[in-house]
N, C-alpha and C positions, 0 to 999 in steps of 0.2 A: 816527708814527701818522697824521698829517696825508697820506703817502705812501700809505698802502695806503689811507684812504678812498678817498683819489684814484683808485688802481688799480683797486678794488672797484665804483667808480662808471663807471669807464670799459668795464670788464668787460661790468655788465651793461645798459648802452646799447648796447654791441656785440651781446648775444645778444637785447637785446628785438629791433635791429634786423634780423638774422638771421631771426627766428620771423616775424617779420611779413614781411619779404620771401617767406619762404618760401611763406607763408598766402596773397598777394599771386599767386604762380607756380601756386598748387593751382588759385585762383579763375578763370583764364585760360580762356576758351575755345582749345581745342587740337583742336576737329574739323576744320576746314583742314588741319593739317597731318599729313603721313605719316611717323612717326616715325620708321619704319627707315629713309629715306633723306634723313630730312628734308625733303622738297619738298613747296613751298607748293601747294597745288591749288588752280583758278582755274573760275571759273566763267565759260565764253565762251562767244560767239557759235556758231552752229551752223556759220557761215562759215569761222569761223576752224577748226573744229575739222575742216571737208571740206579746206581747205587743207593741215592738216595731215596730214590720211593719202592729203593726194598725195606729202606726201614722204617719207611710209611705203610706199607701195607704189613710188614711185621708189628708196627704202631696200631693197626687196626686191631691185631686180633686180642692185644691186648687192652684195649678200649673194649672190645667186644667180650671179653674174660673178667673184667670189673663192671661190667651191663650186668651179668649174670652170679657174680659175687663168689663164684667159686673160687676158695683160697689155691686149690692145684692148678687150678687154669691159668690163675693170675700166675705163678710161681713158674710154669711151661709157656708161658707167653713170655715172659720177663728174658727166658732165656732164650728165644729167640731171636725176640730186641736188639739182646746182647750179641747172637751173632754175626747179625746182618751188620750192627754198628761197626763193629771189629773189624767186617769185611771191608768199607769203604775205606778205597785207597787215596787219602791224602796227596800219594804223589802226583796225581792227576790235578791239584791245584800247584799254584804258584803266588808269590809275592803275599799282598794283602791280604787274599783268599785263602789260600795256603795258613798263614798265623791263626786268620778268624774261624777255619775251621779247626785247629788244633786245640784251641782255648774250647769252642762251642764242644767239641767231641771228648772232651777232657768232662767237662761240666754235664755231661749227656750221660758217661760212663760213670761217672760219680753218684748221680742221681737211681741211675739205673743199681747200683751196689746198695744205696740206700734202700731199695723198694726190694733188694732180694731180701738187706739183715732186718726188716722191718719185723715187729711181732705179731700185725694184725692185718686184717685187710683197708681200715682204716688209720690204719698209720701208714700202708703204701699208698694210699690215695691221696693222704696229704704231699708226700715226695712227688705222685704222680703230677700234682698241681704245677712245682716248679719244673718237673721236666719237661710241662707240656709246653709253658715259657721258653725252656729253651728252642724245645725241636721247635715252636711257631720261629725262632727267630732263624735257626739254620731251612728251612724251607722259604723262607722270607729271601735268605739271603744269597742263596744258591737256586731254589727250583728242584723242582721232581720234575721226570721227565713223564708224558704223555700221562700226569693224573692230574684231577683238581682236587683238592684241598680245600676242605671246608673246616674255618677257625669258628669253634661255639663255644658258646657261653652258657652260661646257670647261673642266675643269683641267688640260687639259693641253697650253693655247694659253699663248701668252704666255711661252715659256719654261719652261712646269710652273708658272707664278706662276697663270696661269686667266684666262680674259677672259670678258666679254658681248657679248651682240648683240641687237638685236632683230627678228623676224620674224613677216614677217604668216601664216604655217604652224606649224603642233604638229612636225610632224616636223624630228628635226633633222638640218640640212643644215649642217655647221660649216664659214664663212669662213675662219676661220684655219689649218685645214689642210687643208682641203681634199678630194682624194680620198686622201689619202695614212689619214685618218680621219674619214669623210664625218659617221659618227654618232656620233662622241664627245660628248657634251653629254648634259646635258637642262634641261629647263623649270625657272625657278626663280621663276617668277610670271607668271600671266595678266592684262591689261589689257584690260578691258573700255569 
């Protein structure tokens, strides 16, 4: 008898604690965050955010160098990428924003090193996939200043698995195949 009080008591400390956590996760401000992909959105500087769609419209021309399949283009676009990356000064953020872009710009630059030692134009297009991951989630989470941002899709890059990209143009121009299917894709979110 002495057993099941026991049990009985331990029970409902466990579901008082449950209800209240839960009531605790309701009470949360959650407008920061974008729940379909989860990313935190920051409120920055207007510096940081022209920084950042230099490396969007530097992100163009190499979306537009993998349109056209040219392995020099891709290779002269890449390092462009890489400059404008480089430029964006960090100091201009703080706290939370400050880490999340250090981590994102870390992961940017890495990817971007991958896509120079790559040996083919389809082995940088694979890197290309995850970098495009990351920049969707740094414009996600910061903002370009005065462009929109169109995040597309293809299912039938990747393998038939599907990839993204993003581009400073509505029309689609698909990097990962190229001319082979220039407009396969379409638009799966505008950023503003």
């Amino acid at each position: 008898m002495k057993t099941i009080v026991i049990i009985i008591g331990l029970l409902t400390a466990a579901f008082t604690l449950k209800v209240n956590g839960q009531h605790e996760h309701h009470n949360m401000d959650h407008s920061s965050l974008d729940h379909g992909d989860m990313v935190m959105k920051h409120d920055v500087d207007k510096a940081f955010r022209e920084q950042l769609a230099s490396v969007m419209t530097a992100n163009q021309k190499l979306n537009d160098a993998f349109v056209t399949g040219e392995a020099e283009d891709v290779k002269n676009a890449i390092e462009n990428v890489t400059t404008t990356l480089t430029a964006v000064d960090m100091k201009l953020l703080s706290g939370e924003a400050h880490m999340d872009w250090m981590n994102q710009s870390k992961v940017l630059k890495s990817q971007i090193e991958a896509m120079k030692s790559a040996s083919s134009i389809e082995d940088q297009r694979k890197v290309f996939i995850t970098y495009n991951e990351t920049l969707y989630k740094s414009v996600k989470a910061f903002g370009t200043e005065d462009q929109t941002v169109f995040y597309q899709y293809c299912p039938m890059a990747n393998g038939g698995k599907g990839a993204t990209w993003l581009s400073l143009i509505q029309e689609i121009k698909n990097p990962y195949l190229g001319q082979k299917m220039l407009t396969c894709g379409s638009v799966k979110e505008t950023i503003q």
